[in-house]
C-alpha positions in Angstrom: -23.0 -15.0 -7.2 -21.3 -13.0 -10.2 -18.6 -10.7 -8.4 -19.4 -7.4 -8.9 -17.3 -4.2 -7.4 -18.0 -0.4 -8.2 -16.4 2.6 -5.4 -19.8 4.0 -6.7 -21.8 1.3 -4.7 -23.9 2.4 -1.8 -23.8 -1.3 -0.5 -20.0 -1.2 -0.8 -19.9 2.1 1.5 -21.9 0.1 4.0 -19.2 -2.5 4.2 -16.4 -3.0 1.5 -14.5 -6.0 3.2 -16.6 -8.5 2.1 -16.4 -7.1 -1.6 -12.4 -6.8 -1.0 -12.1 -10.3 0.3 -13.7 -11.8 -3.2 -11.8 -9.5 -5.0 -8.4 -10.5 -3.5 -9.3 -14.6 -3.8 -11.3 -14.7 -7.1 -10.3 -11.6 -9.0 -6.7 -9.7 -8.0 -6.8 -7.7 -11.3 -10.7 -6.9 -11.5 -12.0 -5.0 -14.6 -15.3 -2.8 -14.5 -16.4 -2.1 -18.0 -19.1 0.0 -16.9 -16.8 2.5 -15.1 -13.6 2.2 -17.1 -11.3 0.9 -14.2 -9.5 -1.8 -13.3 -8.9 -2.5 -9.7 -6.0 -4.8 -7.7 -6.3 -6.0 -4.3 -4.0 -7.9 -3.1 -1.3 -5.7 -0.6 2.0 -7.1 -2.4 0.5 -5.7 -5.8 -1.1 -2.5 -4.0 2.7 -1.6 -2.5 4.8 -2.5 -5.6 2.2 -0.2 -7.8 2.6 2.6 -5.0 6.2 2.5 -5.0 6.1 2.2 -9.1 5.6 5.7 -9.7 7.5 5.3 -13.4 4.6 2.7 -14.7 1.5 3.7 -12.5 1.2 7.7 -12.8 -0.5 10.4 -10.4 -0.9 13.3 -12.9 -4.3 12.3 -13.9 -5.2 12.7 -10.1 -6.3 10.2 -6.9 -10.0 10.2 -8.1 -12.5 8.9 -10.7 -15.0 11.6 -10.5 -15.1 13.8 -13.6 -14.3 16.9 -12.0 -11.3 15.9 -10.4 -9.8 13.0 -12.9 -7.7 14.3 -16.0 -4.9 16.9 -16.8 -7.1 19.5 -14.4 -6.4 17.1 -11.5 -3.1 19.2 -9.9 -5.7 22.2 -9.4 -7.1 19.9 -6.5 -4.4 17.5 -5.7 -1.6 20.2 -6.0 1.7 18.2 -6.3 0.5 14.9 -5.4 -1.2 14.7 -9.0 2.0 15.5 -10.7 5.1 13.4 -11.5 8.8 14.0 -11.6 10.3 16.4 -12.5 7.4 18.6 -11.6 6.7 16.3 -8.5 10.0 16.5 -7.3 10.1 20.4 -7.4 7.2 21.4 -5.8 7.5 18.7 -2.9 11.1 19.9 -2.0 10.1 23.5 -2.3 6.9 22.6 0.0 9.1 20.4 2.4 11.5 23.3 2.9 8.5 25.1 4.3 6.4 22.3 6.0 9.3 21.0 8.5 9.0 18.8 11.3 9.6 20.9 14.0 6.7 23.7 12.7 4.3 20.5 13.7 6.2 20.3 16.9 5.9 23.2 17.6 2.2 23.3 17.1 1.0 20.6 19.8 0.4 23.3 22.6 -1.9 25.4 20.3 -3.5 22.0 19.2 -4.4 21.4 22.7 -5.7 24.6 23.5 -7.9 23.9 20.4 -8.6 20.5 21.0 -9.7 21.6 24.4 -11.8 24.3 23.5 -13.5 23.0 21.3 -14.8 20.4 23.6 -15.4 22.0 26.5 -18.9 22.8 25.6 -19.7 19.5 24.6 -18.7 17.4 27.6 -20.4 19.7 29.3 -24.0 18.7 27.1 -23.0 15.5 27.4 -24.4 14.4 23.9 -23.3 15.4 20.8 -22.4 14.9 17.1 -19.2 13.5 17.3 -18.1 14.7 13.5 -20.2 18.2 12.8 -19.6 19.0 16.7 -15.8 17.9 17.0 -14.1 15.9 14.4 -14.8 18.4 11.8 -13.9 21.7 13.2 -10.7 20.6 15.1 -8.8 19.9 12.4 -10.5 22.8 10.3 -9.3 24.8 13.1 -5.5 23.5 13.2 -5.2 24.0 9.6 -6.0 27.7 10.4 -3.7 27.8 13.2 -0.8 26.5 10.9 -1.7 28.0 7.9 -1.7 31.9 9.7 -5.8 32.2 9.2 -6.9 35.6 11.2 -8.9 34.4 14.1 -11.8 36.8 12.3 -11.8 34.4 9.4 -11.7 30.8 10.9 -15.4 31.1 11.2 -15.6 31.2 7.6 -13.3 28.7 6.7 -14.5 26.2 8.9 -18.1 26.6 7.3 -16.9 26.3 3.4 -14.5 23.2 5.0 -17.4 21.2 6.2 -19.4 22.6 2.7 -16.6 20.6 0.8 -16.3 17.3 2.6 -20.0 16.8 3.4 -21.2 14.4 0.8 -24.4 14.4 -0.8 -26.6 11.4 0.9 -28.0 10.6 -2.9 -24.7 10.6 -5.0 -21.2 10.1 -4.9 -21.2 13.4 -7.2 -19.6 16.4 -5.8 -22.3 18.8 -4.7 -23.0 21.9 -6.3 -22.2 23.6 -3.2 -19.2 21.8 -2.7 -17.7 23.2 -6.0 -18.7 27.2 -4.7 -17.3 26.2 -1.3 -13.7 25.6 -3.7 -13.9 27.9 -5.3 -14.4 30.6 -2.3 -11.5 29.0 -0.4 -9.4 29.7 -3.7 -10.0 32.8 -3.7 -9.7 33.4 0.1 -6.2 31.7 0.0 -5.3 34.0 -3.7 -5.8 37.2 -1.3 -4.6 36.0 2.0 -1.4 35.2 -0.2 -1.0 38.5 -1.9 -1.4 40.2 1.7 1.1 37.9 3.0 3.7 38.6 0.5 3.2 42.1 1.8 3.9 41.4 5.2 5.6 38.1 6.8 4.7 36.1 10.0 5.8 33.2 11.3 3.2 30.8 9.9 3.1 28.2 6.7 2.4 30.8 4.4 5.0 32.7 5.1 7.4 29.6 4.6 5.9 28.5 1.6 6.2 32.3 0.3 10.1 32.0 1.8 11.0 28.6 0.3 13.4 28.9 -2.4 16.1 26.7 -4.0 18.2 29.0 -5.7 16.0 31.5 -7.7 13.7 28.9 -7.9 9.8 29.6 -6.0 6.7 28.6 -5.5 4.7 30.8 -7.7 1.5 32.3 -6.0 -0.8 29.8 -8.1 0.9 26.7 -6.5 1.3 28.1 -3.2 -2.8 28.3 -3.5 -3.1 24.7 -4.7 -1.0 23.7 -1.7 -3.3 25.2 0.7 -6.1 23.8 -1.2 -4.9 20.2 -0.6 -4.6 20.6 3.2 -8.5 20.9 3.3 -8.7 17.0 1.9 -5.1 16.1 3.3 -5.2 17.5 6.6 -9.1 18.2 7.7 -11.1 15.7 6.0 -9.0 12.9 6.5 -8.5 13.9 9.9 -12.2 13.9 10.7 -13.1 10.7 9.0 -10.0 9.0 10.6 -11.4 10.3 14.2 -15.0 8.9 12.9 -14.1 6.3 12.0 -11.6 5.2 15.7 -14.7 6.3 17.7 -17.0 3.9 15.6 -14.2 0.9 15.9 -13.9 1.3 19.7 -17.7 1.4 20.2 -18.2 -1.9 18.7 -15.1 -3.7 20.7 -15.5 -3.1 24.4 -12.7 -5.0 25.0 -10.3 -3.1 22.8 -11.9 0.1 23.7 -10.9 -0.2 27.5 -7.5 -0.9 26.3 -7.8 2.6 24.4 -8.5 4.7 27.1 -6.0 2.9 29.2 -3.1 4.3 27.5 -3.1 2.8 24.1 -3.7 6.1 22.0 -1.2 5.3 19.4 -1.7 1.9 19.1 -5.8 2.6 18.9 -5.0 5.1 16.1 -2.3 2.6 14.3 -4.9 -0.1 14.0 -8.3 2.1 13.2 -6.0 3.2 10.5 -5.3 -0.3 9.3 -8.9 -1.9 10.2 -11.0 1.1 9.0 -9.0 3.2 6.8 -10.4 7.1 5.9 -8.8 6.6 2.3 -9.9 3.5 1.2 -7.9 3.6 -2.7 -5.8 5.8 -4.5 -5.9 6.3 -8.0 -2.9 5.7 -11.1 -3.1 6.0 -14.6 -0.8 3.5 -16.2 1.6 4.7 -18.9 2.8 1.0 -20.4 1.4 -1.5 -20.5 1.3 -4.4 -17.4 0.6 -8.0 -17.1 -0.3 -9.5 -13.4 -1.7 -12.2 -12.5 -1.6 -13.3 -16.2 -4.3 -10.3 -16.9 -2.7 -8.1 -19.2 -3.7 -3.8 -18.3 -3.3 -1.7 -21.3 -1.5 1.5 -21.4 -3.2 4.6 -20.4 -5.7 2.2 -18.1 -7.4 3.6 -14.8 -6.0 1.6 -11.7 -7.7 1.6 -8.5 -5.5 0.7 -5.6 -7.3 -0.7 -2.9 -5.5 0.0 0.2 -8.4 -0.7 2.4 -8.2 -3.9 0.9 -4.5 -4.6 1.2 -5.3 -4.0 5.2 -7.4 -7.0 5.5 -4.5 -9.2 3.6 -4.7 -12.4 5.0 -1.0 -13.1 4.0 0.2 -9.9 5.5 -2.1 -9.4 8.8 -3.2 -12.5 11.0 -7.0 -12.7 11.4 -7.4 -9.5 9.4 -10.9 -8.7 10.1 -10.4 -8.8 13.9 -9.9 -5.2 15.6 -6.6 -6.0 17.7 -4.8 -2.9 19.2 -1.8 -5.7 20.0 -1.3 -6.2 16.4 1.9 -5.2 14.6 0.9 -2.2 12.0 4.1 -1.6 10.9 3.1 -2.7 7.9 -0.1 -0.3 6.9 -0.3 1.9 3.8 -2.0 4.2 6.0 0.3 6.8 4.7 1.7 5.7 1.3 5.0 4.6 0.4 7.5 5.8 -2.0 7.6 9.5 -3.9 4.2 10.2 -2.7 4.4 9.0 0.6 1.9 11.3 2.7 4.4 14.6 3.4 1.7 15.8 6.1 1.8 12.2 8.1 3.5 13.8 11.2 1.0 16.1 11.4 -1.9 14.1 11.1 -0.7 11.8 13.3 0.0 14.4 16.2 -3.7 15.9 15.3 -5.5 12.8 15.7 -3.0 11.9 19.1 -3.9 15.2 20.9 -7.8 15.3 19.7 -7.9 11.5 21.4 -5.5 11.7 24.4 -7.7 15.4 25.5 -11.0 13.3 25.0 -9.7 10.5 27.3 -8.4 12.7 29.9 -12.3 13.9 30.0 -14.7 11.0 29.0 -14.5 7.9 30.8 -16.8 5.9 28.2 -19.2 6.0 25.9 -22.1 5.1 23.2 -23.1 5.5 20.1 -26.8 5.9 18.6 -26.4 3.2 15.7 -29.7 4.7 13.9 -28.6 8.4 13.9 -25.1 7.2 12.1 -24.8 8.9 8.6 -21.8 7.3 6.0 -20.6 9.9 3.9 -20.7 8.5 0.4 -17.3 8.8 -1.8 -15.4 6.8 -4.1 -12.2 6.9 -2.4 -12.7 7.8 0.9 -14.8 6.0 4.2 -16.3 7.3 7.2 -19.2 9.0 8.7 -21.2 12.5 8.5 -23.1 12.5 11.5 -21.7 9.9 14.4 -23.9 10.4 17.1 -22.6 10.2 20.9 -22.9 10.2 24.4 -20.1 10.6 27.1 -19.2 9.7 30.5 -17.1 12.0 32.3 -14.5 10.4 34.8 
């Protein structure tokens, strides 16, 4: 059968691993005419074209879609679509304001949320795992460390899940969608200018604060910034708990090992079995040769990462969901200038929203026919993940 691989593919949203595994053994530097791309593979090319930031270039964006590939691309992806020297400024200006211990020092709020928000579930017993929990947790933490007024959480949570709810006919972003951004931006424009008026102790205030010298974050970038945290640290966030629920329902095995302890480990290898953010996008600005295929400048290069998880020459019996294995190797987060500058944050999100779940639910099932994929070129998971509990 003629290989044949498109992120546009419904069938390929189903289940990319058998498209990845021909990829990787008949075709490592695949070419799709029809959608201008070219795509690698393989983990060892995957990493070395991360970590090549000179030759493989972000400022054209992590996405094919129209809307958000091109010179326009920074208005969504903020400083991860940009390359040094703008790259490096904006990312040591943001890391000045995004420190480690502000995400510390959030875990006791994260709880409270965490808790809350699933109080009234356990207590139905059955629920929509994503629209019900996975969705607004993290919509709510990023509110919490933002410095969102409680009276507007409400609000953002609804034009969060308008955003990263994806049209069942079309990879397309929905009409809605674009509103939805285009409300947050200007939600985040005035909750800016009243924060420069008066300071609090939250990320906006840093990110106001951060300085190197007489150099700042204009108002603008401190906007696309907060932008980004709605794909960076909500949706990701909820398709990564989507998708560990959906991993642990179908191994039994590995799923009592879960809720016996193994929270990190769970999360470490849903990341690597089932990643949220399947490829990552470069634009290459020489030209390459690999694998004696020869990629012109200026080409679109898809970077399967979901792929490079099922590596056979990287990850024993790839396709097997082993909370034993050794992870250390996943491109869950990235690697090199644009490795993911929010990954103790997510991390600690997804740890908390698990760990409070355990301490509650002592099992539990899924309804296979009520499960809804969201469909996306880059990204993998589920909009409606249908569950019932056990409570211990």
């Amino acid at each position: 059968m003629l290989l044949q691989y498109s992120p546009y593919d419904f069938d390929v949203h189903a289940d990319p691993y058998p498209y990845y595994a021909r990829l990787r053994t008949e075709s490592p530097v695949y070419r799709n005419d029809t959608d201008d791309f070219w795509a690698l593979s393989r983990y060892a090319d995957v990493r070395a074209a991360l970590r090549d930031s000179d030759r493989y270039s972000s400022a054209n964006g992590l996405r094919m879609e129209p809307a958000f590939w091109g010179p326009q691309a920074e208005k969504f992806f903020s400083f991860v679509a940009m390359d040094p020297p703008k790259h490096t400024r904006m990312r040591e200006l943001v890391v000045r304001a995004f420190t480690q211990r502000r995400v510390q020092t959030l875990e006791p709020r994260l709880r409270e949320i965490a808790r809350a928000t699933l109080k009234p579930l356990l207590e139905q017993g059955s629920f929509d795992l994503i629209a019900d929990f996975a969705g607004p947790y993290p919509t709510d933490v990023i509110s919490e460390l933002v410095g969102v007024p409680e009276s507007d959480r409400g609000l953002l949570r609804k034009l969060g899940m308008e955003i990263m709810y994806t049209d069942a006919e079309s990879t397309d972003l929905r009409p809605e969608a674009m509103q939805a951004i285009g409300a947050l931006v200007g939600y985040y424009t005035e909750l800016t200018v009243a924060r420069a008026q008066h300071r609090t102790g939250d990320l906006l205030s840093a990110l106001l604060d951060a300085a190197d010298g007489d150099d700042r974050l204009t108002p603008e970038e401190i906007v696309g910034v907060l932008i980004l945290l709605v794909g960076a640290g909500i949706e990701t966030v909820m398709l990564t708990l989507g998708n560990a629920w959906h991993s642990a329902a179908l191994h039994p095995d590995q799923r009592r090992v879960a809720f016996g302890g193994r929270i990190d480990d769970w999360i470490a290898e849903s990341m690597r079995y089932d990643p949220a953010t399947q490829s990552q996008l470069r634009t290459t600005t020489a030209p390459i040769e690999l694998h004696d295929v020869r990629i012109p400048a200026g080409a679109r290069i898809l970077l399967l990462t979901g792929s490079a998880h099922r590596d056979e020459s990287v990850f024993a019996d790839p396709d097997v969901f082993d909370l034993d294995r050794d992870t250390s190797a996943a491109l869950s987060f990235g690697t090199g200038r644009h490795h993911c500058l929010g990954a103790n944050l997510a991390q600690l999100e997804l740890r908390v929203a698990l760990q409070e779940i355990v301490a509650a639910v002592a099992d539990y099932d899924i309804e296979p026919a009520g499960l809804v994929r969201i469909h996306s070129s880059n990204n993998r998971g589920f909009a409606a993940l249908p569950t019932t509990v056990t409570l211990r």
